[in-house]
C-alpha positions in Angstrom: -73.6 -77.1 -17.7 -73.9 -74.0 -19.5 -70.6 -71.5 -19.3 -70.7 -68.2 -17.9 -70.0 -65.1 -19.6 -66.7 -63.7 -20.4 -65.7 -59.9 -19.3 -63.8 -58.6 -21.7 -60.2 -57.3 -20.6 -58.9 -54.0 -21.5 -55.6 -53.2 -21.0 -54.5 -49.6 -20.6 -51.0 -48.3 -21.6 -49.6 -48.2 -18.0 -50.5 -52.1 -17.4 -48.3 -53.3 -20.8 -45.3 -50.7 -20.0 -45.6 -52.4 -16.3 -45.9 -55.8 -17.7 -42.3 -54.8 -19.4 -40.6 -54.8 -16.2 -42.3 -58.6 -14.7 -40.1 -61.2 -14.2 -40.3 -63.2 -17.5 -41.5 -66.4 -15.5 -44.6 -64.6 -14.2 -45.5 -62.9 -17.7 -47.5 -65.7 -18.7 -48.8 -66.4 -15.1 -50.3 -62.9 -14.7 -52.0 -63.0 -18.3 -53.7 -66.5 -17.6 -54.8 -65.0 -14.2 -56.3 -62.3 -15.9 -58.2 -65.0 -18.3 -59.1 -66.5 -15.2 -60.8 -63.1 -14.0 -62.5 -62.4 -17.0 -64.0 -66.0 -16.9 -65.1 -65.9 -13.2 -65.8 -62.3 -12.7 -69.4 -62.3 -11.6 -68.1 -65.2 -9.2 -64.9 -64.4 -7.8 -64.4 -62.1 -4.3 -63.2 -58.6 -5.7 -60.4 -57.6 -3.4 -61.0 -53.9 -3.1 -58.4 -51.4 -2.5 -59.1 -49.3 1.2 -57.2 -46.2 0.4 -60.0 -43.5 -0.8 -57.7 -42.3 -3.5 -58.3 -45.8 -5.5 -62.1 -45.5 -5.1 -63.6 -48.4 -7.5 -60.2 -50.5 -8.0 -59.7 -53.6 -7.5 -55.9 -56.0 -6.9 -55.2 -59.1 -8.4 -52.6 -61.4 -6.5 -50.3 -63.2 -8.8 -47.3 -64.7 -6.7 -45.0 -61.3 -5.6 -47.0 -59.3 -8.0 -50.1 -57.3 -7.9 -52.5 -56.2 -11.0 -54.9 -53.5 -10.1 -58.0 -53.1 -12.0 -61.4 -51.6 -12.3 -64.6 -54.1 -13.5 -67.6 -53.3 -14.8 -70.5 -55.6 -14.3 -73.2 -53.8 -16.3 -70.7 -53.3 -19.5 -69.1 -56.9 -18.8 -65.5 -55.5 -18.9 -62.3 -55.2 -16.8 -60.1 -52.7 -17.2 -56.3 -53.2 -15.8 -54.2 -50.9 -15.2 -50.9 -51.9 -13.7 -48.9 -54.6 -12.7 -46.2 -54.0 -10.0 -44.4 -56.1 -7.5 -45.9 -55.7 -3.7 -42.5 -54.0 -2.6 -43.7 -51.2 -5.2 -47.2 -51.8 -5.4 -48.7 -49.7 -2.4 -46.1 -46.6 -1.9 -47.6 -43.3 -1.9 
């Protein structure tokens, strides 16, 4: 069985000073997640984000904690941008 392709994963400056603040015992879980994404992107339901603001953006559920990101088929890349828990994920 041949292996899909990999997106690569770009990770802006908001998503590592975010990743900071995680609980040490989901650190790990949210970057394999991520792997996980990047290996199943052309496969995997996209959960978009409904408020018009976030046009294009994407979440990622790990556990209490959301990752929000933007994927781009054509270029074959993801890039996340934050990480927050879902108490502080969606205030305005």
């Amino acid at each position: 069985m041949e292996r899909g392709v990999v997106y690569t994963l770009i990770y802006e400056k908001g998503f590592s000073r975010d990743l900071r603040a995680v609980r040490s015992d989901f650190k790990l879980l949210v970057k394999k997640k991520l792997e996980w994404l990047a290996e199943n992107a052309r496969t995997v339901g996209h959960q978009a984000l409904r408020d018009p603001r976030f046009h294009n953006l994407f979440r990622l559920r790990v556990g209490d904690y959301r990752v929000f990101y933007k994927i781009d088929h054509q270029l074959q890349s993801i890039q996340v941008f934050s990480v927050k828990h879902r108490s502080d994920a969606y205030s305005k």
